[in-house]
C-alpha positions in Angstrom: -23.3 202.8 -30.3 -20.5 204.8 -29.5 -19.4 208.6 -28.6 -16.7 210.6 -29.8 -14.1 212.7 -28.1 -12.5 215.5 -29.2 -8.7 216.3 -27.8 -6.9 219.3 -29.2 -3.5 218.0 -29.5 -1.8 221.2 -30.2 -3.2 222.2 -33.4 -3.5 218.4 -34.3 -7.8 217.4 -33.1 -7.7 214.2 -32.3 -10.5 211.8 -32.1 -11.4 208.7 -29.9 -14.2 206.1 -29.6 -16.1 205.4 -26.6 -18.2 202.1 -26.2 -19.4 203.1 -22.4 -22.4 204.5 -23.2 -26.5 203.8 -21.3 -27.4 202.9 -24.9 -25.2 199.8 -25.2 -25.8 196.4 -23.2 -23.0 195.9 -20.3 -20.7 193.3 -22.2 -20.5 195.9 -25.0 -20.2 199.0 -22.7 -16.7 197.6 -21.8 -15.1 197.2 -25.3 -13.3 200.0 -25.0 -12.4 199.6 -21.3 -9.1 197.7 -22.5 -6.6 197.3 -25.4 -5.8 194.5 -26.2 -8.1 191.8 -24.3 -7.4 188.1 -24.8 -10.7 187.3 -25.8 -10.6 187.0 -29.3 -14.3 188.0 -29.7 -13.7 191.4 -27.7 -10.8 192.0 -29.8 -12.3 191.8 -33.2 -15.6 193.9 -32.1 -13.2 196.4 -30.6 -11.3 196.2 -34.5 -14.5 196.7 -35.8 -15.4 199.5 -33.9 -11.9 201.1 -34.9 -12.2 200.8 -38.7 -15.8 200.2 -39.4 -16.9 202.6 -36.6 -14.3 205.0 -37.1 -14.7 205.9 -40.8 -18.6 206.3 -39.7 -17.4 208.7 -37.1 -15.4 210.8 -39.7 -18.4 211.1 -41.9 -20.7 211.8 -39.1 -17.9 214.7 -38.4 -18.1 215.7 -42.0 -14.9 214.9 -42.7 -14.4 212.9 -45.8 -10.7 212.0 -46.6 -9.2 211.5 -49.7 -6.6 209.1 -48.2 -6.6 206.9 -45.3 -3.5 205.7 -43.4 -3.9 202.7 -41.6 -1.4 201.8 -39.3 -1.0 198.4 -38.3 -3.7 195.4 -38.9 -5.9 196.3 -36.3 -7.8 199.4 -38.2 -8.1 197.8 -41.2 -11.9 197.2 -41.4 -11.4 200.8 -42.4 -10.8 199.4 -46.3 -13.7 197.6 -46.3 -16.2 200.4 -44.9 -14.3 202.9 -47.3 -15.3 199.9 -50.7 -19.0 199.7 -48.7 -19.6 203.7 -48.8 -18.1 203.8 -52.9 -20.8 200.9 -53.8 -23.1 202.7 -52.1 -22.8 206.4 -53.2 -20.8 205.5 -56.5 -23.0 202.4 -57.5 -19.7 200.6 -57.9 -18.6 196.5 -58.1 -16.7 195.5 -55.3 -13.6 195.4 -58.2 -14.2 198.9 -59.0 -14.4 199.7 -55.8 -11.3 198.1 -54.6 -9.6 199.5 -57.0 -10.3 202.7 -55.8 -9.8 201.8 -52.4 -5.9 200.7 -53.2 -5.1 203.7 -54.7 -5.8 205.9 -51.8 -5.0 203.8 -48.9 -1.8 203.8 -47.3 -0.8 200.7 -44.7 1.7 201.0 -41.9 3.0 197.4 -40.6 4.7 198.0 -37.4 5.8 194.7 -36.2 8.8 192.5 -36.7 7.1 189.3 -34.8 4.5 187.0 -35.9 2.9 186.6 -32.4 2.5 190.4 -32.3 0.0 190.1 -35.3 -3.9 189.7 -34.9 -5.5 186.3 -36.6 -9.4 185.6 -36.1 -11.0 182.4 -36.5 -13.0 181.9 -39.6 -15.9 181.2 -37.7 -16.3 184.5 -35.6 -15.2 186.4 -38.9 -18.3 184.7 -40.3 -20.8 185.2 -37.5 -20.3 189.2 -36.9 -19.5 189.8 -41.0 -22.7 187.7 -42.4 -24.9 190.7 -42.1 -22.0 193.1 -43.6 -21.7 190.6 -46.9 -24.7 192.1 -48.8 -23.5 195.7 -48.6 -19.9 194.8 -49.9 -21.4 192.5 -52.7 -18.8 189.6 -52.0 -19.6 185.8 -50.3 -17.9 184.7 -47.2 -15.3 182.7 -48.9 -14.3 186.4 -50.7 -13.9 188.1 -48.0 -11.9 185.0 -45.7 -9.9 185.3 -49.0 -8.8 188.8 -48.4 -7.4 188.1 -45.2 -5.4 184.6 -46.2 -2.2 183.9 -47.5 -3.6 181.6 -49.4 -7.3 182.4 -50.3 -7.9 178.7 -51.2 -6.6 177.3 -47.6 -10.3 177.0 -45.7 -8.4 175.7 -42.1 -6.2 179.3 -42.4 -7.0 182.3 -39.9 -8.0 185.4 -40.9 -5.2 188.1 -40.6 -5.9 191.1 -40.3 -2.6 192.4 -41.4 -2.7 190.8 -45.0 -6.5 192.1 -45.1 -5.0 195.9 -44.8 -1.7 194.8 -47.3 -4.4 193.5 -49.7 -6.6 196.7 -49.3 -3.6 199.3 -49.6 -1.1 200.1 -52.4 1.0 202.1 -50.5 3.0 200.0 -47.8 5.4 200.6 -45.4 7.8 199.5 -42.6 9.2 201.8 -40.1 12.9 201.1 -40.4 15.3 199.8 -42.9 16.1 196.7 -41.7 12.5 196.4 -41.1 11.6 196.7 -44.3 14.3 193.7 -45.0 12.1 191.8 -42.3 8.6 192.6 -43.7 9.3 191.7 -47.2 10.5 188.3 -46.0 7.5 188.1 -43.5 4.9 188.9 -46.5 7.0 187.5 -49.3 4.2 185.1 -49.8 1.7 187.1 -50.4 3.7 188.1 -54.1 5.2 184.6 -54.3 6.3 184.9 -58.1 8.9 187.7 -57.6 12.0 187.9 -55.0 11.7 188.6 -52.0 13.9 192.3 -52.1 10.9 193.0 -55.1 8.3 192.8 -52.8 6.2 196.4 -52.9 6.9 197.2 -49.3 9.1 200.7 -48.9 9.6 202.2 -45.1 9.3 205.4 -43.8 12.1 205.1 -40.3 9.5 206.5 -37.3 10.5 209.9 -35.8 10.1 211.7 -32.2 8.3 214.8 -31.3 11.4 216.8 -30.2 9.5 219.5 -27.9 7.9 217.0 -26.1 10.6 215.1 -24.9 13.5 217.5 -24.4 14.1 219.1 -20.7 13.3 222.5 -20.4 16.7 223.3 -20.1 17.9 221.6 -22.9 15.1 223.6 -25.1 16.4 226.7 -23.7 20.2 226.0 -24.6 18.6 225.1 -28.3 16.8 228.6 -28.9 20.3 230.0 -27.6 22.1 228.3 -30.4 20.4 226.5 -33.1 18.0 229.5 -33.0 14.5 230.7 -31.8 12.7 228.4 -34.5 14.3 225.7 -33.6 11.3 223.0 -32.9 9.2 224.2 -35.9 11.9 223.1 -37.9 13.8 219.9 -36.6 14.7 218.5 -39.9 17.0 221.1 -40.7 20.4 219.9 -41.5 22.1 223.6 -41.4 20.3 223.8 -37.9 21.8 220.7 -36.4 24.9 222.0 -37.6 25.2 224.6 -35.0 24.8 221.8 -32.1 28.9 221.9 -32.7 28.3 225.6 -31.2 27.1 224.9 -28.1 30.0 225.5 -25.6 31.3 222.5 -23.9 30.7 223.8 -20.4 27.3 224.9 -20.7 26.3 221.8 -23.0 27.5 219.3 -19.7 26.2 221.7 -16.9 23.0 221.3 -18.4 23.1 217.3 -18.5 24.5 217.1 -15.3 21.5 219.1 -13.5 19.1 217.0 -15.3 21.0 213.6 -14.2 21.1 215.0 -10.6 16.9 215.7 -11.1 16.8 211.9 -12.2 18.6 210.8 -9.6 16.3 212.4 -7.3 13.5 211.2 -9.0 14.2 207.8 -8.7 15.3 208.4 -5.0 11.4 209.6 -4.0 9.7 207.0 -6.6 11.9 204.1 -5.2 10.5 205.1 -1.6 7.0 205.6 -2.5 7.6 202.1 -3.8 9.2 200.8 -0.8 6.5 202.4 1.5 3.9 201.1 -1.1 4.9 197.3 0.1 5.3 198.0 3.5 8.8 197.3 3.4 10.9 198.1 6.8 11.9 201.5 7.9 15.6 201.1 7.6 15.2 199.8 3.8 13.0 202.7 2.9 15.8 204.9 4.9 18.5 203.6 2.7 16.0 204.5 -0.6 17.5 208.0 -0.3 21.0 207.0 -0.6 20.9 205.1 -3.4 22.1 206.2 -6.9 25.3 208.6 -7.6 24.0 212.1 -8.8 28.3 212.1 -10.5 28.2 208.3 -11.5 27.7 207.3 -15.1 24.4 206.6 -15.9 22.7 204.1 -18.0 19.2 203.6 -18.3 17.4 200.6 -19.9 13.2 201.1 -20.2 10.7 200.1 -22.2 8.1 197.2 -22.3 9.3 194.2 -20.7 8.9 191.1 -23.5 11.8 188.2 -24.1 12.9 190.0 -27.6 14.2 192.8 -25.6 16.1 190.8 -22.9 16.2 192.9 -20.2 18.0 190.1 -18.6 21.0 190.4 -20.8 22.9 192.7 -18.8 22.7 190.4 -16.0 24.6 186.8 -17.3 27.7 187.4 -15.6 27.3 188.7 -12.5 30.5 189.0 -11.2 32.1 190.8 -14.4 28.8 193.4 -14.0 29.1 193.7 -10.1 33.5 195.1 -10.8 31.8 197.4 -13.5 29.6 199.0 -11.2 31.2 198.9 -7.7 34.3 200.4 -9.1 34.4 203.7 -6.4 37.3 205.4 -8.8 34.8 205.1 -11.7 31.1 204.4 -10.7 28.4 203.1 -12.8 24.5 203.0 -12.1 21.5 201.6 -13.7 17.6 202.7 -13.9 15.4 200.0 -15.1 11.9 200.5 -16.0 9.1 198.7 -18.4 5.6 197.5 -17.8 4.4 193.7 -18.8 1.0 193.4 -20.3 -1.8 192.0 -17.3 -1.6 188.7 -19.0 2.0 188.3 -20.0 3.4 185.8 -17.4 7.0 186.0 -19.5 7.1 189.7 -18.9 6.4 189.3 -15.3 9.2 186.7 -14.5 11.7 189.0 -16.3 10.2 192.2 -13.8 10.5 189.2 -10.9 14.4 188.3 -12.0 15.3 191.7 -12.1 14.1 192.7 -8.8 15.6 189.6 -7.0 18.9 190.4 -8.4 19.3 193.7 -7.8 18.2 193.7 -4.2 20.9 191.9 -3.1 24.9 193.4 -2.5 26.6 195.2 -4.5 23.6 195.9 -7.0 21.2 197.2 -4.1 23.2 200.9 -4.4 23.8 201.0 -8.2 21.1 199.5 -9.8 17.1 200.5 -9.4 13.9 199.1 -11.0 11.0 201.9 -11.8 7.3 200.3 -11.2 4.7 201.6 -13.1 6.5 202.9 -16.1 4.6 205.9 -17.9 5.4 208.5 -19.8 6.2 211.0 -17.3 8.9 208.4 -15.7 9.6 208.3 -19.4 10.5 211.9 -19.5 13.3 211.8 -16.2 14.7 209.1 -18.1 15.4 210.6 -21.3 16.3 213.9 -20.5 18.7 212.5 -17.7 20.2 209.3 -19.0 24.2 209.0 -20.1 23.5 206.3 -21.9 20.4 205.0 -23.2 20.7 201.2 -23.7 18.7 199.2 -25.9 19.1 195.3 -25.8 16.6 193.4 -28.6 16.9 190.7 -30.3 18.0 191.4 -33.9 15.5 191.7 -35.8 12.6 191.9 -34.1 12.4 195.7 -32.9 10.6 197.1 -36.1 12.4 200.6 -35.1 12.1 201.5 -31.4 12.2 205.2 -30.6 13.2 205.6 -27.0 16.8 205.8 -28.2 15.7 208.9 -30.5 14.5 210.7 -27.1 17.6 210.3 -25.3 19.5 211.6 -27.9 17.4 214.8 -28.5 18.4 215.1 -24.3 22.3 214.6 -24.7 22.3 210.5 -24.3 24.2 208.7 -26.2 22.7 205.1 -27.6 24.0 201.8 -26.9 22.3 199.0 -28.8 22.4 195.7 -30.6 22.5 196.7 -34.7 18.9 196.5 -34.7 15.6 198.5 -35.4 16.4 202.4 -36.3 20.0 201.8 -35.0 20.7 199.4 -37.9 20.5 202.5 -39.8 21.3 205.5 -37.5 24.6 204.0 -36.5 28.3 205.2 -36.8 31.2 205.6 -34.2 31.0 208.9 -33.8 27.5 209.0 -32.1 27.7 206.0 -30.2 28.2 202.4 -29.8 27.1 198.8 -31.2 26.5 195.6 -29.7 27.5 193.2 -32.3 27.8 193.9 -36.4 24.5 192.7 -36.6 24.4 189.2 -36.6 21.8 186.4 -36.1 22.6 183.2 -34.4 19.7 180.0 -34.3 21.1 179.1 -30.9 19.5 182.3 -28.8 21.9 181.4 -25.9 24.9 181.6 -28.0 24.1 185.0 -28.8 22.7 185.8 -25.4 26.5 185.2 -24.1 28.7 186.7 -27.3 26.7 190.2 -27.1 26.6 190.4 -23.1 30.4 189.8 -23.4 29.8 192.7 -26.0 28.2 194.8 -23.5 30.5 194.1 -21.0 33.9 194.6 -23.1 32.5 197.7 -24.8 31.4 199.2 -21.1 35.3 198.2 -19.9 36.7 199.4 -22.6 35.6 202.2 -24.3 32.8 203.5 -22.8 33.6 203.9 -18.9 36.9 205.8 -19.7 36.0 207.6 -22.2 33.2 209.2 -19.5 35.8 209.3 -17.0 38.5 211.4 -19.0 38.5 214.9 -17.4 40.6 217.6 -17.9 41.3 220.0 -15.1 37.8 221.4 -15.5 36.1 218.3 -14.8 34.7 218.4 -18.1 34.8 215.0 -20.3 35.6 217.0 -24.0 35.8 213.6 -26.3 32.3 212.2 -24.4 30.6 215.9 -24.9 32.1 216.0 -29.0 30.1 212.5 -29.0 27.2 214.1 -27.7 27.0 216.7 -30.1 28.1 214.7 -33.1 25.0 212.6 -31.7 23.2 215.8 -31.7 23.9 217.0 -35.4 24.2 213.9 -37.3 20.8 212.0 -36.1 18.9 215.1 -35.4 17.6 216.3 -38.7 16.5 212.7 -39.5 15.2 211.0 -36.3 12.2 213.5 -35.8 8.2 213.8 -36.7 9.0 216.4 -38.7 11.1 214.6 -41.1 8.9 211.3 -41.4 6.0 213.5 -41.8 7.8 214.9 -44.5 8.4 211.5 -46.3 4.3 210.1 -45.7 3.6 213.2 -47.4 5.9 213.5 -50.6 6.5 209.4 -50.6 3.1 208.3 -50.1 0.2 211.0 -49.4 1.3 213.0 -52.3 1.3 210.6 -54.5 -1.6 208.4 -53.8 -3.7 211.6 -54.3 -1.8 212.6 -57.6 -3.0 208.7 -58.4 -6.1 209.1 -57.5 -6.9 211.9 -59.6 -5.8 210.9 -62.3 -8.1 207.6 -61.7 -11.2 209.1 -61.4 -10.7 212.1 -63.7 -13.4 210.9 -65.9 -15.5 209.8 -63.0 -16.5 206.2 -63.0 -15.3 205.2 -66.7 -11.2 205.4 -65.8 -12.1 203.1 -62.4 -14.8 201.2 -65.0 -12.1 200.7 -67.6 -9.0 200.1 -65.5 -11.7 197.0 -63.6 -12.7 195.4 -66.9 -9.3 194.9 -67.8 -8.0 193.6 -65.0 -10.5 190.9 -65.3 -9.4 190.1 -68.7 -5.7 190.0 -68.2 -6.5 187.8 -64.9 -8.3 185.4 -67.0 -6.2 185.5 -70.0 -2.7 185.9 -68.2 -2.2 181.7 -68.0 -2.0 181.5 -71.8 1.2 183.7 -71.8 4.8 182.2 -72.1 8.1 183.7 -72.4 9.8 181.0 -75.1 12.9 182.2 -75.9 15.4 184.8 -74.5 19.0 185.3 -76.9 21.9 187.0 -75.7 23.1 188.9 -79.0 26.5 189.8 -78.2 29.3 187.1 -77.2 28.8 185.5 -73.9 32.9 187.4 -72.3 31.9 190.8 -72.7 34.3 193.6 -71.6 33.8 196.5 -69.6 32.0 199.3 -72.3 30.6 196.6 -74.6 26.9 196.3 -75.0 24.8 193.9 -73.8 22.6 192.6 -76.3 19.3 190.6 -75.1 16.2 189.7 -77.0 13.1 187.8 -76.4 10.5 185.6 -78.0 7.4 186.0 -76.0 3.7 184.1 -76.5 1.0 186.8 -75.6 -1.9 184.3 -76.3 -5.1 186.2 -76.5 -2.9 189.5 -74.6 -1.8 192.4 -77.0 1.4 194.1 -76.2 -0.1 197.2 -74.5 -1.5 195.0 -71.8 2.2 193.9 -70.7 5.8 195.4 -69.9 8.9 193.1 -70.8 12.1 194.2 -68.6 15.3 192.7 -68.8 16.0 191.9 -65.3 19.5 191.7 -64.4 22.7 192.2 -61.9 26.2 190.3 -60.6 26.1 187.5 -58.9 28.3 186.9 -55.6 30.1 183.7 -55.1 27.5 181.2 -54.3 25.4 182.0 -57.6 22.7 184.5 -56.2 22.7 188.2 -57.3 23.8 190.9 -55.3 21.5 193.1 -56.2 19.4 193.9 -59.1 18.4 196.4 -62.2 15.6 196.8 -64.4 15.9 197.7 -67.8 12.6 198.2 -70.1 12.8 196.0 -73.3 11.4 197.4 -76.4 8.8 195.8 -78.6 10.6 195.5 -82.4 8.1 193.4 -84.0 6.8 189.6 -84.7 8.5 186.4 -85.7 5.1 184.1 -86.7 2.7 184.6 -83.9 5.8 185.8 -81.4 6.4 189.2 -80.4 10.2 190.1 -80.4 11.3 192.1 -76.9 14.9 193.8 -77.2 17.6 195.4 -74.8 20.9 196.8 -75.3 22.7 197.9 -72.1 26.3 199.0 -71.6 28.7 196.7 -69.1 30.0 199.3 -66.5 31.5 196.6 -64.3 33.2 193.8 -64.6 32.2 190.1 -62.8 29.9 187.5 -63.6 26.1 188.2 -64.0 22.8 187.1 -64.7 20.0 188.1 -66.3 16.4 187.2 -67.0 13.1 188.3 -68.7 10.3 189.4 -67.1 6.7 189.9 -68.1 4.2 191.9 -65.6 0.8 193.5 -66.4 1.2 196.9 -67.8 -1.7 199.9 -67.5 -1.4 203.2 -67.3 -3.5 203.0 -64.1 -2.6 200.0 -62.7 -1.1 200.8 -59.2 2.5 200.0 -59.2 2.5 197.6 -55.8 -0.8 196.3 -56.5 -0.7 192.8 -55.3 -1.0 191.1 -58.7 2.2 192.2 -59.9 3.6 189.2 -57.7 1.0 186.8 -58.9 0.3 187.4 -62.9 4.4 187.2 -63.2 5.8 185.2 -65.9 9.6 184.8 -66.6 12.2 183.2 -69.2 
């Protein structure tokens, strides 16, 4: 059993599962008293309760929705309950139902690391799904299948993240680069195509402006980008009047809000102090600490190794002159949270705190305990610089940076995440040009000598440089190029925006035009699936002939035909492409087109394929032929169209 809540979340309701109610047994009263338990058998019941138990909760709600977005593996039993309610209501197969399923789900993967994924043992998969198998009209082995890699391999866990890929034609990562990243982490899963083919798009995540910018800041945008101004933060024109701000008012406003963090961290850092029963004198000295003038940079989010909070901290001495400089200070407020049983995350909180309680760091660094999001908020809308640390690649996006920004911050970060993307010189600065190095200490030393140069360098003068007024021009023109050049795309508004024409839109337009005739277009589009599956082996691509000479120059056409072997297939059932692009030095191609070829007739029992495409560029390239199953309903990233792949 469980209970629903209701939160109004502006006009957004919002609903939540509760397990803690006098109808359920103890032990499953507290499945819902943590995320994220160790034991593997609270986990999966809670992942149950999430996508089994939640679609129930929306029907018992009567809401019925056309599409469902999963995000991440852990709500994915939400496919299957979706394929158990259309057998039961529709009278479909489990095919047909799938089928159906795919074309209206939509999957979110929001990790870059394998250990951040859930796998279940086969075993515990079989003992709570046994009773479920019936309803879904699939064996065991089906079902372990659907979460595999390989559906064969009987030793490999259950993933929950290829279960949702395999239920969903409409994936996406949150970033660019981690798009790159996920196509390489699930290339398997399509093995017959390459890697940058694989069906998985992304949609970069975005901040809710109005909740994280200061009230003053919010004021000084109804001033000048207009009274509208949050119901509309995708606006380009909008952003554009960020350059109108004057100077004076734009800093007067972010100093007041670093003076309020300052503050801030002056009373927490006591409360702390007071918390431990730490002497008088030290809790005394808590309200000195921190410059209200000094250059600020704040570094917070969850502490894990990827994001090497430590980083800043390799060379001591070279930090130490960077901060206790008295003609140029520099300060830094830490923050993040370790999960209960991360022991990592707690040495890296441990390190910190040892460090920076010693002289000089005691007055120019702090550590924030029990980060939340209302520490969150000083720290945005007061930092100078917001600095960001991972490990390229493995932050997916990250969107602390965005916050900042929205405040006046400018981001400093390794060329990973949304920064990978967001980045230019004018609105901030880059650790690195985005390299990986194997050796992690190598790297560990070349991008804190990054930090460090960049800080010497650039960054501290550029803060310091006053005029007369006191007011730093070139570091506020950074700010508001920050301001009008990530604005309009770093926001909810805008990724909303692209769910909705990139993926919601369009899976409904998909959907309709699948079940337009009711159950015969899912009924049709099922049957021959099955047949192509079966018959697809007997297909071979046995000739491809380049027409034209092999030196072609630039405007000449490129002539291209192939001999194909359907077997028992007919020509509607597949789509020929010549697949082509230059190649860089080493033999691999740069990038890639796809250009339809034309059926022109038979030769004996082959089908002749043609293409004629015009050279625009000069270089060495390569091309191939590609045969994929072709229907008119056929989901374009369903997951056969990296298995039933043949080329020549």
């Amino acid at each position: 059993y469980a209970q629903i809540w209701r939160v109004q979340v502006g006009r957004i309701p919002l609903y939540l599962l509760d397990a803690n109610v006098p109808q359920n047994p103890p032990h499953l009263r507290e499945i819902t008293s943590q995320p994220y338990p160790d034991d593997r058998r609270q986990r999966l019941i809670q992942e149950m309760l999430l996508g089994i138990g939640g679609m129930r909760a929306l029907r018992k709600l009567g809401i019925d929705p056309t599409i469902v977005h999963m995000n991440e593996g852990h709500s994915a039993f939400a496919g299957l309950e979706r394929i158990r309610v259309l057998r039961e209501e529709q009278e479909l197969t489990f095919d047909e139902a799938l089928l159906l399923v795919m074309a209206s789900n939509v999957f979110t993967t929001h990790t870059s690391v394998p250990a951040g994924i859930d796998l279940f043992d086969p075993g515990l998969i079989e003992r709570f799904f046994s009773p479920y198998l019936p309803s879904l009209g699939i064996t065991l082995e089906a079902l372990l299948g659907l979460g595999r890699r390989d559906p064969k391999n009987q030793s490999e866990p259950f993933c929950m993240n290829i279960l949702a890929q395999k239920l969903s034609g409409n994936i996406n990562a949150v970033s660019r680069l981690h798009r790159k990243i996920s196509q390489r982490l699930w290339h398997d899963l399509w093995p017959r195509i390459p890697e940058e083919d694989v069906p998985i798009n992304y949609v970069t995540n975005g901040v809710h402006v109005p909740s994280w910018v200061s009230q003053e800041m919010a004021e000084t945008y109804t001033r000048y980008l207009g009274p509208n101004w949050s119901e509309d933060p995708d606006n380009v024109r909008l952003w554009n009047r960020a350059m109108e701000i004057p100077d004076e008012e734009l800093w007067g406003v972010h100093e007041r809000r670093r003076g309020r963090l300052v503050a801030f961290c002056r009373r927490r850092l006591r409360d702390q102090l007071l918390r431990r029963g730490a002497p008088t004198k030290e809790v005394e000295m808590a309200t000195e600490v921190l410059n209200p003038d000094a250059l600020t940079i704040v570094w917070a989010r969850r502490m894990v190794t990827y994001k090497r909070p430590l980083l800043i901290f390799r060379d001591l001495d070279r930090l130490a002159r960077i901060l206790d400089n008295p003609e140029r200070p520099v300060q830094i407020i830490m923050a993040g949270k370790a999960h209960p049983n991360d022991l990592e995350g707690k040495r890296l909180i441990k390190e910190i705190i040892s460090i920076i309680k010693e002289d000089p760091f005691r007055q120019h660094v702090v550590f924030i305990e029990d980060y939340d999001m209302d520490v969150a908020r000083y720290l945005v809308q007061g930092a100078d610089i917001w600095l960001n640390t991972p490990r390229r690649p493995d932050e997916a996006c990250g969107t602390s940076g965005m916050k900042a920004v929205f405040n006046g911050a400018l981001h400093f970060s390794t060329l990973d995440g949304w920064w990978d993307e967001a980045f230019n010189p004018r609105v901030g600065w880059a650790i690195g040009r985005g390299e990986v190095y194997k050796d992690h200490e190598y790297q560990d030393d070349v991008e804190s000598h990054a930090f460090y140069t960049l800080m010497e360098n650039e960054i501290i003068p550029l803060f310091y440089k006053r005029g007369p007024d006191g007011i730093p021009r070139e570091w506020v023109a950074k700010m508001k190029a920050a301001m009008k050049e990530l604005g309009p795309l770093y926001n909810t508004n805008f990724m909303i925006q692209r769910y909705m024409e990139d993926y919601y839109l369009r899976a409904h337009s998909y959907l309709k035009d699948l079940t337009a005739e009711g159950k015969e277009g899912i009924e049709e589009l099922a049957a021959w699936y099955r047949r192509v599956s079966k018959e697809w082996k007997g297909l071979k691509v046995v000739k491809v002939e380049q027409e034209s000479p092999p030196e072609l120059e630039v405007g000449d056409q490129l002539k291209v035909r192939a001999l194909v072997d359907l077997g028992t297939l007919r020509p509607e059932d597949v789509r020929v492409d010549l697949y082509y692009g230059p190649l860089d030095p080493f033999g691999k191609m740069k990038r890639r087109e796809i250009h339809p070829m034309e059926l022109m007739g038979k030769e004996g029992e082959l089908y002749v394929f043609a293409a004629s495409l015009p050279c625009s560029e000069s270089g060495r390239f390569a091309y191939y032929c590609r045969v994929t199953p072709h229907h008119r309903r056929l989901i374009p990233t369903h997951y056969s169209l990296g298995l039933l792949v043949t080329w020549g």
